[in-house]
ChimeraX commands (.cxc) that place a marker at each C-alpha (Angstrom):
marker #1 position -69.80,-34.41,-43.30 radius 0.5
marker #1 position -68.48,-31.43,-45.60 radius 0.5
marker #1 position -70.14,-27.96,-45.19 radius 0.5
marker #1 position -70.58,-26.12,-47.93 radius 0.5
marker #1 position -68.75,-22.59,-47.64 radius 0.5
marker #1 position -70.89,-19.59,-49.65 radius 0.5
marker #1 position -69.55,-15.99,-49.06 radius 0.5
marker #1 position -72.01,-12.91,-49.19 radius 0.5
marker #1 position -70.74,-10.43,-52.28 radius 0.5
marker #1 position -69.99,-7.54,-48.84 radius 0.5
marker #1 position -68.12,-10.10,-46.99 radius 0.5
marker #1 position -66.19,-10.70,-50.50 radius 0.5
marker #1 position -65.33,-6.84,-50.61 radius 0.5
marker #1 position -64.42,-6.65,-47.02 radius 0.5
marker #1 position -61.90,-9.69,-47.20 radius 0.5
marker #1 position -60.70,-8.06,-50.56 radius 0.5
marker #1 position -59.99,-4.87,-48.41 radius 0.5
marker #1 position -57.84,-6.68,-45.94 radius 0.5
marker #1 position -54.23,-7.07,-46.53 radius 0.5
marker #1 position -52.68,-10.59,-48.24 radius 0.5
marker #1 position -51.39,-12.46,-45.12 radius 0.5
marker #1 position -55.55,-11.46,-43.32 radius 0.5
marker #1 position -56.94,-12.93,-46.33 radius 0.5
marker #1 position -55.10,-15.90,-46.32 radius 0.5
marker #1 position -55.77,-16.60,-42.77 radius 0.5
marker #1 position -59.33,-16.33,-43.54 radius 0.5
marker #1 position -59.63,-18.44,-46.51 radius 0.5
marker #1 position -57.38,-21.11,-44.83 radius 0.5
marker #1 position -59.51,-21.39,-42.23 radius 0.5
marker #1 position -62.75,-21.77,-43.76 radius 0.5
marker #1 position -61.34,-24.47,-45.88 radius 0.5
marker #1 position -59.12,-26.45,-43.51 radius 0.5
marker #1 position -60.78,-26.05,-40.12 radius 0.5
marker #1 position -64.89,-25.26,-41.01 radius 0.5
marker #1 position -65.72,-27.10,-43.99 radius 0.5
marker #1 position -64.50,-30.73,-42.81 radius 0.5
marker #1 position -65.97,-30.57,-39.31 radius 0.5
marker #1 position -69.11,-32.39,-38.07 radius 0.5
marker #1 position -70.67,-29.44,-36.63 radius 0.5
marker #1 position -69.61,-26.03,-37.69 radius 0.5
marker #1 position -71.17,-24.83,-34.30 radius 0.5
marker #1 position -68.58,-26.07,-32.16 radius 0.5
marker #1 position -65.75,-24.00,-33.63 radius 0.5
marker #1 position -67.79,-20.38,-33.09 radius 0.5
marker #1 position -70.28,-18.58,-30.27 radius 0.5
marker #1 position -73.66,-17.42,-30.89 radius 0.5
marker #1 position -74.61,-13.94,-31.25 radius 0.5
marker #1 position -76.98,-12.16,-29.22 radius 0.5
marker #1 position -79.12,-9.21,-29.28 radius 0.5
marker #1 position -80.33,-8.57,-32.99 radius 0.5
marker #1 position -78.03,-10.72,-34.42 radius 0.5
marker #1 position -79.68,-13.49,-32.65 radius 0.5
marker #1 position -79.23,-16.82,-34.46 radius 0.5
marker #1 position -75.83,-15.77,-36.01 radius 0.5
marker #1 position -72.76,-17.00,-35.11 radius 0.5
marker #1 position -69.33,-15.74,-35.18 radius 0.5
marker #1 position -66.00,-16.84,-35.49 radius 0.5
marker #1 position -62.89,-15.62,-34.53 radius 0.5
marker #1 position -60.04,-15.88,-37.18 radius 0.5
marker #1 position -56.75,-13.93,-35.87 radius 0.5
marker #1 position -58.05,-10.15,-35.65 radius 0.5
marker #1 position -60.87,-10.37,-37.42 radius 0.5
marker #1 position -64.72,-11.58,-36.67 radius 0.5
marker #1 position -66.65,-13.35,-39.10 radius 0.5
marker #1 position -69.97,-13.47,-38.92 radius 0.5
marker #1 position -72.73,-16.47,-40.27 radius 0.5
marker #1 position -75.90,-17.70,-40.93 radius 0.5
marker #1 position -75.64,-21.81,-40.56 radius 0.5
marker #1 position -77.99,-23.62,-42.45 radius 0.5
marker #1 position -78.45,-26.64,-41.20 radius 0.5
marker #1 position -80.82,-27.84,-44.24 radius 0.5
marker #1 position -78.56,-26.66,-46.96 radius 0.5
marker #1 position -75.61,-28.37,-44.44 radius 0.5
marker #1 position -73.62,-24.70,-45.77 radius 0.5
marker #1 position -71.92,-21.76,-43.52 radius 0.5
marker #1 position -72.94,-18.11,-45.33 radius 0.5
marker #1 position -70.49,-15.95,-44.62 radius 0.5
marker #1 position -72.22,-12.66,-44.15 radius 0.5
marker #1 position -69.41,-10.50,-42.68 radius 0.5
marker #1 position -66.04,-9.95,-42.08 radius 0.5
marker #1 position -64.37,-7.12,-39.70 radius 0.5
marker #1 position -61.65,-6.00,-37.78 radius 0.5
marker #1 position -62.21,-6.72,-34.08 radius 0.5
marker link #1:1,2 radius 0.2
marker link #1:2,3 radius 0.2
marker link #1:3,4 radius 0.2
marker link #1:4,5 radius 0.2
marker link #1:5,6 radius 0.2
marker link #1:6,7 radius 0.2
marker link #1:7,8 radius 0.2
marker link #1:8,9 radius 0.2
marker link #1:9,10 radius 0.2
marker link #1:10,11 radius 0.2
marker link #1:11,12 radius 0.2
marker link #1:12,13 radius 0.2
marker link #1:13,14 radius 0.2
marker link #1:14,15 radius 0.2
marker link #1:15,16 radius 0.2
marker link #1:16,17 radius 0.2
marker link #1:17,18 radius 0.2
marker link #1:18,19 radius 0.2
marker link #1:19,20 radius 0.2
marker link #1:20,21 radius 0.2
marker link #1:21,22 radius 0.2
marker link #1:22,23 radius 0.2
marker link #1:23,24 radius 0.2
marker link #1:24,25 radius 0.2
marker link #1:25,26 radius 0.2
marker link #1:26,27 radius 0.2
marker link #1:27,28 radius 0.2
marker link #1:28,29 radius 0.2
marker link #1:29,30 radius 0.2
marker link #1:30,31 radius 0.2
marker link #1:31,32 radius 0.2
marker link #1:32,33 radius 0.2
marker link #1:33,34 radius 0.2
marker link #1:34,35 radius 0.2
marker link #1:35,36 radius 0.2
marker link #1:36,37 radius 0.2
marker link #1:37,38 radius 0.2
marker link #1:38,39 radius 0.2
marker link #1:39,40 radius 0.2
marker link #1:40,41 radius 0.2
marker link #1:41,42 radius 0.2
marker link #1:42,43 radius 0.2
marker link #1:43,44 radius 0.2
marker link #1:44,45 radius 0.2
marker link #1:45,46 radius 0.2
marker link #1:46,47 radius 0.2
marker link #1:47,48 radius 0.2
marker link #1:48,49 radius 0.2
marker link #1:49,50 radius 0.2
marker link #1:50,51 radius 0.2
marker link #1:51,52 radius 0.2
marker link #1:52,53 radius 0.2
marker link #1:53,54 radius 0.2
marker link #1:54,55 radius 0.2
marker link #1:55,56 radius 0.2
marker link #1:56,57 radius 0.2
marker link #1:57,58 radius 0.2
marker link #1:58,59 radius 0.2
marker link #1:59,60 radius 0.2
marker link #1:60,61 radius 0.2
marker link #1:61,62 radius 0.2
marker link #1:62,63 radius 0.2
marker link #1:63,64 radius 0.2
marker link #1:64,65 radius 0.2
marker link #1:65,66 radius 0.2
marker link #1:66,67 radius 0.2
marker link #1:67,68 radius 0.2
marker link #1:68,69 radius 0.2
marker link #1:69,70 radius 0.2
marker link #1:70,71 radius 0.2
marker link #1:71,72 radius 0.2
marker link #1:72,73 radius 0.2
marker link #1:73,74 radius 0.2
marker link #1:74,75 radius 0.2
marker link #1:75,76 radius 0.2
marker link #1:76,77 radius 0.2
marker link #1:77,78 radius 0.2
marker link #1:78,79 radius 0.2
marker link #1:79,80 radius 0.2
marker link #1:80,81 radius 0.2
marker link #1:81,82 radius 0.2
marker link #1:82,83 radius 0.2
view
């Protein structure tokens, strides 16, 4: 099963912020490693707290965080920080 990959227009500034080599790291690893598997849930850990029913994923330094829809079978990126 493919996931579709959407990116919120803040997480598209904040990975525009980061320098090349970051970016790439990110992009690569939505595309290689998240879109192609079964169940994006195995790759990441849920949030907690008021983030509750987020998950997060941990690409070198930096934390992204998503809203899986399960319906829409797509990952929204919502966030992306430093650690």
């Amino acid at each position: 099963m493919r996931w579709r990959i959407e990116v919120t227009r803040t997480a598209e500034r904040q990975i525009a912020k980061l320098d090349r080599a970051a970016q790439n790291s990110i992009v690569r690893f939505l595309h290689d490693r998240l879109k192609d598997v079964a169940d994006p849930r195995q790759l990441g850990k849920p949030l907690h707290g008021e983030k509750k029913g987020l998950w997060r994923y941990r690409v070198g330094d930096y934390r992204l965080i998503c809203d899986i829809q399960h319906g829409k079978i797509t990952v929204l990126i919502l966030e992306v920080g430093h650690r």
